[in-house]
C-alpha positions in Angstrom: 4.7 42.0 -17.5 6.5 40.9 -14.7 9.6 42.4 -12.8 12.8 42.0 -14.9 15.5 40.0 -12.6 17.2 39.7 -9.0 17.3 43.0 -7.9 13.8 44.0 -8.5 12.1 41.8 -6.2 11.7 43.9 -3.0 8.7 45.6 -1.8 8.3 49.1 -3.0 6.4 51.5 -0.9 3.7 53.4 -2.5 5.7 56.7 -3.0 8.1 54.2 -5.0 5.7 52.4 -7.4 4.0 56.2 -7.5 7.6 57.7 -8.8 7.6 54.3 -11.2 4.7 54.8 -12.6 5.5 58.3 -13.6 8.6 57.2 -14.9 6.7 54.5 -16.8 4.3 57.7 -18.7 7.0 59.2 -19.1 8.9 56.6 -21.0 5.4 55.6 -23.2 5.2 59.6 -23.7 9.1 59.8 -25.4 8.5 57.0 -27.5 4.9 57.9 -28.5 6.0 61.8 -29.1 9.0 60.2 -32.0 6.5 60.2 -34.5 5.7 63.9 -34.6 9.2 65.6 -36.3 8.1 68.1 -38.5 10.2 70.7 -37.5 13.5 70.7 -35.9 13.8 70.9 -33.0 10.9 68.6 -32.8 7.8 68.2 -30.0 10.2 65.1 -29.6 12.7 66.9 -27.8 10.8 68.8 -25.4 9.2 65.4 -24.0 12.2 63.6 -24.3 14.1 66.9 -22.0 11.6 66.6 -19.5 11.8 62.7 -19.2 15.5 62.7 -19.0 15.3 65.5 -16.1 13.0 63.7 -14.2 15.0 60.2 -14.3 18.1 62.3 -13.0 16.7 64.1 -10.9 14.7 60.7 -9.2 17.6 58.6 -9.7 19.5 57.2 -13.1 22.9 55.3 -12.9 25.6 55.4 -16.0 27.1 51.4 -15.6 30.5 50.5 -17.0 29.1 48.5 -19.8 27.9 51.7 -21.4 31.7 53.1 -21.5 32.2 52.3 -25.6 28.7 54.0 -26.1 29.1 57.4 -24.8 33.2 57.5 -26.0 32.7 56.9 -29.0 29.4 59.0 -29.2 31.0 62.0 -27.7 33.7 61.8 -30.1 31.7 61.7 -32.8 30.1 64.9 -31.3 33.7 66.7 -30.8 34.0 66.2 -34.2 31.0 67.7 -35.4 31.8 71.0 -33.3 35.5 71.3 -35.1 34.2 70.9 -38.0 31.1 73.3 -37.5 33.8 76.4 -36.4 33.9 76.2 -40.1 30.7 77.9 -40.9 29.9 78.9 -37.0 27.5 81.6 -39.2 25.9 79.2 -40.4 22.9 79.4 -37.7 21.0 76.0 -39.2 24.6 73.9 -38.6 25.1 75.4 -35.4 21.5 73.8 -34.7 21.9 70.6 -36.4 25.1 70.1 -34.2 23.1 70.8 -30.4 20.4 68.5 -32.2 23.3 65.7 -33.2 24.5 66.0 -29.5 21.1 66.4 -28.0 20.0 62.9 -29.9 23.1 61.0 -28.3 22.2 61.9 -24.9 18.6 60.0 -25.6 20.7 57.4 -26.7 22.7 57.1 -23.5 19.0 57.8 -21.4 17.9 55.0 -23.2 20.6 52.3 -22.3 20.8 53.9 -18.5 17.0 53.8 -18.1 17.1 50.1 -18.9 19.3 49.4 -15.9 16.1 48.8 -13.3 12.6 47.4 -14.3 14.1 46.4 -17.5 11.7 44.1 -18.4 8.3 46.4 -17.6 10.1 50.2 -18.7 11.2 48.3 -22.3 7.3 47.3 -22.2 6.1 51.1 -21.6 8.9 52.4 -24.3 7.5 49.6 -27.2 3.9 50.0 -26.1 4.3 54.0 -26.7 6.4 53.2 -29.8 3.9 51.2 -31.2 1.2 53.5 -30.6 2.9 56.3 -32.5 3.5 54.0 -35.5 -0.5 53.7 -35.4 -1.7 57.1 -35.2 1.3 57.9 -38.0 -0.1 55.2 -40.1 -3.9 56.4 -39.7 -2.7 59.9 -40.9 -0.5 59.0 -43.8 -3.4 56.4 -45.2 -5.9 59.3 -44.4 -3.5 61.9 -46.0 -2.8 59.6 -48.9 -6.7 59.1 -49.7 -7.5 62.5 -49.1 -10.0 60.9 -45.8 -9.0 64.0 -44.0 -10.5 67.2 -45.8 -8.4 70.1 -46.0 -5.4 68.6 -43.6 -4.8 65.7 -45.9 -2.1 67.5 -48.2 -0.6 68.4 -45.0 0.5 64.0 -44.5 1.7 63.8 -48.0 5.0 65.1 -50.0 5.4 64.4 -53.5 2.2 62.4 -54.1 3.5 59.9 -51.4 2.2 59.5 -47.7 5.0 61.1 -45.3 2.0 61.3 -42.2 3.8 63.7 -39.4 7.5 63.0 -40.3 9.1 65.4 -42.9 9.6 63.0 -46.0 7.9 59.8 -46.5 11.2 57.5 -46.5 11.3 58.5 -42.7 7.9 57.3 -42.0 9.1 54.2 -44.1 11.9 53.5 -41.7 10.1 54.7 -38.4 7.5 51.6 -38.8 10.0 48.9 -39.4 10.2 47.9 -35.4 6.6 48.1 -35.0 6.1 46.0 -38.1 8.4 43.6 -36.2 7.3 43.9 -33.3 3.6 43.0 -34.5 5.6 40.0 -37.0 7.2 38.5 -33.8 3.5 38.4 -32.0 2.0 37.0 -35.1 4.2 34.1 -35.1 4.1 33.0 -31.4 1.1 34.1 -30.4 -2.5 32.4 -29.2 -5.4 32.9 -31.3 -7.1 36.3 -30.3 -2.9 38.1 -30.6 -2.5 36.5 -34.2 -6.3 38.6 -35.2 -5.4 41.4 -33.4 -1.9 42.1 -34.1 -2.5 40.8 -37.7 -4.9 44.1 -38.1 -2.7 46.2 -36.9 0.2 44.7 -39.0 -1.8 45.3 -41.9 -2.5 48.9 -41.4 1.3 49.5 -40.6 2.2 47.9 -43.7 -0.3 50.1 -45.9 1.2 53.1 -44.8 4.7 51.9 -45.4 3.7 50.1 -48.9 1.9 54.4 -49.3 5.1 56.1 -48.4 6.7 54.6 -51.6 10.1 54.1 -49.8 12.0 51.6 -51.4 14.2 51.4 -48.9 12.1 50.8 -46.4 10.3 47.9 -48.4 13.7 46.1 -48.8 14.2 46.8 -45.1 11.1 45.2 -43.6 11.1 42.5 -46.0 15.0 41.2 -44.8 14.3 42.2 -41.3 11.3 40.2 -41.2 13.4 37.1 -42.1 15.7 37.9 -40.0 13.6 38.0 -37.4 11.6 34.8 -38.2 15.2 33.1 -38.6 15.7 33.8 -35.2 12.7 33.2 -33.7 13.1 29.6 -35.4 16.3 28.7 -34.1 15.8 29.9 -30.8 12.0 28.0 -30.0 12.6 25.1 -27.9 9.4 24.0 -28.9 9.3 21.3 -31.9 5.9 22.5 -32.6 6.0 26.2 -32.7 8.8 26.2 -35.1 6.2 24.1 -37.2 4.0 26.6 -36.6 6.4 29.3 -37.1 7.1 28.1 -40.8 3.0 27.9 -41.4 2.0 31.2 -40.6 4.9 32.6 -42.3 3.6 31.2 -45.6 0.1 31.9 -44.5 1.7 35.7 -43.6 3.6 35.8 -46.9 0.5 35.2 -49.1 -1.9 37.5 -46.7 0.3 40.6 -47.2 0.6 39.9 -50.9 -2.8 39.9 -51.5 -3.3 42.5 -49.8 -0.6 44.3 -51.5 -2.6 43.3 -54.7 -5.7 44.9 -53.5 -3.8 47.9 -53.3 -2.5 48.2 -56.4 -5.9 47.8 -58.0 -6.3 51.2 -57.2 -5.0 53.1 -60.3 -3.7 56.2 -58.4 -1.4 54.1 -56.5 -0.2 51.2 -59.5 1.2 54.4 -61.3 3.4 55.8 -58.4 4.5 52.0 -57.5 5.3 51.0 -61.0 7.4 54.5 -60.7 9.0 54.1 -57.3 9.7 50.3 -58.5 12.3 51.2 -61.0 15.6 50.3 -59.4 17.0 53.2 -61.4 16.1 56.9 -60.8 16.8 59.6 -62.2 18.0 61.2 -59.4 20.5 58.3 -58.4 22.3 57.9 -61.6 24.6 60.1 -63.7 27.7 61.6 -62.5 26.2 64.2 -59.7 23.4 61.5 -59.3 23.0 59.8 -55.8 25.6 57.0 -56.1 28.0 59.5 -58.2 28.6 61.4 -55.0 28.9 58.7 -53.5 32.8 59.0 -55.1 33.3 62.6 -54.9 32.1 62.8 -51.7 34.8 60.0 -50.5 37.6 61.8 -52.5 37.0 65.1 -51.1 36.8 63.2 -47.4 40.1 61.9 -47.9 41.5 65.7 -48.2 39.5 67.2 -45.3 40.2 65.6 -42.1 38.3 68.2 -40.6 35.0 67.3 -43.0 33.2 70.7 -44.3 30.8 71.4 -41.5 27.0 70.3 -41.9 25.1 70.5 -43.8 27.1 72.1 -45.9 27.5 69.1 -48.7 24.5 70.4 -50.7 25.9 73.9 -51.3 29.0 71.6 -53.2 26.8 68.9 -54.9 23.5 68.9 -56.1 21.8 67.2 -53.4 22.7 66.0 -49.4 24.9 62.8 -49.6 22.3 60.0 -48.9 24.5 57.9 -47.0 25.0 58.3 -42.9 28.8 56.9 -42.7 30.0 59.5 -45.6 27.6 61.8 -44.1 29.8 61.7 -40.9 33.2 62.4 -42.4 31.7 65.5 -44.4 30.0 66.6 -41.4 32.1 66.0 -38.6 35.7 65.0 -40.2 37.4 62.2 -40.1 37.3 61.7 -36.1 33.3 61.8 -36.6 33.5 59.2 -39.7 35.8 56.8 -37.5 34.0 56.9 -34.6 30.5 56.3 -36.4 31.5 53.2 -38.4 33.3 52.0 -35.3 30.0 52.4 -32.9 27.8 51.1 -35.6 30.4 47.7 -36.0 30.6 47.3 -32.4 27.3 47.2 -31.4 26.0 45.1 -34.5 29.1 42.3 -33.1 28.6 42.6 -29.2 24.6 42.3 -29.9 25.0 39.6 -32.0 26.6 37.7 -29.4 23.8 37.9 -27.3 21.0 36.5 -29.3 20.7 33.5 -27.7 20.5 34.4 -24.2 17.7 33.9 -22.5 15.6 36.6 -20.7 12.6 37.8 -20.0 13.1 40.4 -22.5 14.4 38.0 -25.2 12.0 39.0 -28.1 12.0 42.3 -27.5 15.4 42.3 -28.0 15.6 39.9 -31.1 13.2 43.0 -32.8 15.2 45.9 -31.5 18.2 43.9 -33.0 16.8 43.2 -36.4 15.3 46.4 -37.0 19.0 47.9 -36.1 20.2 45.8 -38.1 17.8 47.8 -41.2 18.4 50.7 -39.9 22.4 50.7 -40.7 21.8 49.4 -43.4 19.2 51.5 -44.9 21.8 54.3 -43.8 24.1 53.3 -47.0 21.5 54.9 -49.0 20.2 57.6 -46.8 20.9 60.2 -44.4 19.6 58.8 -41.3 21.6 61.0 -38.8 19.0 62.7 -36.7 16.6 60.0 -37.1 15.2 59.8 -33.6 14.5 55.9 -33.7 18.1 55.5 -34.5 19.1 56.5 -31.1 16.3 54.7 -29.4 17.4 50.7 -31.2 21.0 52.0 -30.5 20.0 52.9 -26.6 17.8 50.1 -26.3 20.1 47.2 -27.2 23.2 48.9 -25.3 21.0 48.8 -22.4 19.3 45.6 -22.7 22.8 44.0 -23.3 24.4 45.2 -19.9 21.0 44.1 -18.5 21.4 40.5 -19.8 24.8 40.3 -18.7 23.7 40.9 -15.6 20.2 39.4 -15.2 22.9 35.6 -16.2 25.7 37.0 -13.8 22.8 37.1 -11.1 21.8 34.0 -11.9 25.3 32.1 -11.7 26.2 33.9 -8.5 26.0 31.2 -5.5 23.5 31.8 -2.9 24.6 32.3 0.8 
């Protein structure tokens, strides 16, 4: 890829593009090691502490444009340490809360790392992304097919194929951007792209269909529209929206066959006609999934201060399964406020910048749309130390200060 805007033009010396390229391994590295969280703290967090040392320590600016981020993300962090003080014994909330802060710091490295080389670092960060979906996919479709020998029950939880996350709905959620990502190539690409990012599509897509998350189904499916909606109205070309619409049919009945083929194998009709139902057991009733949905809000509204973390369990039956209540039991009612706020801010201000123009435009029509799933798959789900969370909300925070000022550069007079 090319340099990202004015700015990055200049001739680096060779200890420069050296220090880059570092930076650049580093960055694929971060992204690549978010698929292996199987314990907490994760391999993901010693890569990502040694990538965010090295940036500072090299050189890594904090713009103005990133000012609503890190407020309302530190207050949503001082309210998770009130509301820990609670049950400071409790040595597992203790560590959920230096995880919880740790994970917003990636999110601000993200947006700040953005700032220079936008265009070629977001390539490095996708590129590693995309390769962890891969290797996550091969070894929940290995796991789920018992491919791998004795490791294979080690990539599967409850029957379904969880590959190196903890639970098989994370895996679900983790391969929606690369799903998009591969989607968005699909549809504008030449030839030899549509073959070979069609293959990998499909592979992505049979370790999501494997994982039996529901949620993650729904969230790929609307995404993908989303993102094909956009694409469309964005194309200046006459002719590739034509195209667009073609190979989204052709896509459509591809993926559905495929799906078929799938479900010719009896092992896996039984679990999907299972995971199909829209109503499970465990969702229904009055301590069911939604049913605390209620309680959970009624006891919010008479702790301000929330009941610590993970402490929601040790009341009801089950964790809450729903981020933005998640936040006001965890972290009080500073922690819900500022979370719904952050989440409603960045969905409007990226919005608004859909149809700019950049060199980094579809990247950042993905990022968006797979946000966009990811908050809302967070209604039903406890998504708060999902480590791709951080990275979308990092990544379009970042790319949106860098398209503000890739146009700003552009406008200025010269001389």
């Amino acid at each position: 890829m090319s340099s990202a805007y004015a700015g990055e033009g200049y001739a680096e010396t060779l200890p420069q593009l050296r220090l880059e390229a570092l930076r650049n391994a580093l960055i694929w590295l971060t992204a690549f090691s978010g698929a292996f969280v199987f314990v907490e703290p994760s391999p993901y967090e010693v890569v990502a502490s040694l990538t965010i040392i090295v940036f500072v320590v090299t050189g890594l600016s904090l713009r103005t444009e990133f000012l609503p981020l890190i407020t309302l993300l530190i207050l949503t962090n001082i309210g998770y340490a009130l509301a820990v003080v609670q049950v400071i014994t409790d040595t597992k909330a203790v560590i959920w809360v230096c995880v919880s802060a740790f994970l917003a710091a990636t999110a601000v490295f993200y947006a700040a790392m953005l700032g220079s080389h936008t265009e070629r670092r977001l390539y490095w960060l996708m590129r590693g992304y995309l390769a962890a979906a891969v290797v996550a996919s091969a070894l929940a479709i290995g796991g789920y097919f018992h491919l791998l020998g004795g490791l294979s029950e080690t990539f599967l939880r409850y029957e379904r194929a969880r590959g190196p996350f903890n639970d098989p709905n994370v895996l679900g959620a983790f391969l929606v951007m690369p799903v998009l990502f591969e989607v968005r190539r699909v549809l504008v690409g030449n030839a030899r792209t549509v073959l070979r990012s069609g293959a990998v599509l499909l592979i992505l897509l049979a370790a999501m269909f494997l994982s039996f998350s529901r949620a993650s189904w729904g969230q790929v499916a609307g995404c993908s529209l989303f993102l094909m909606a956009i694409t469309f109205v964005t194309s200046r070309s006459a002719s590739e929206r034509t195209r667009i619409v073609m190979i989204a049919v052709l896509g459509a009945i591809l993926i559905a066959a495929f799906i078929a083929a799938l479900l010719s194998i009896h092992q896996v009709a039984d679990l999907f006609k299972e995971r199909a139902s829209l109503e499970q057991s465990y969702d229904t009733g009055y301590l069911g999934r939604f049913g605390r949905y209620v309680l959970g809000m009624e006891l919010a509204l008479d702790r301000p201060l929330g009941i610590g973390p993970l402490q929601f369990a040790k009341i009801f039956p089950e964790d809450p399964h729903n981020a933005y209540l998640n936040a006001f039991m965890s972290g009080g009612w500073l922690t819900g406020v500022s979370y719904f706020t952050l989440t409603l801010l960045t969905v409007l201000t990226g919005f608004c910048y859909l149809g700019r123009t950049t060199p980094w435009q579809p990247l950042y029509h993905v990022v968006y749309a797979a946000y966009l799933g990811t908050i809302g798959e967070s209604a039903i789900i406890d998504s708060d130390h999902w480590r791709h969370y951080f990275l979308q909300l990092g990544v379009l925070w970042g790319l949106i200060a860098a398209t503000r000022r890739y146009h700003a550069g552009r406008a200025a007079p010269i001389g």
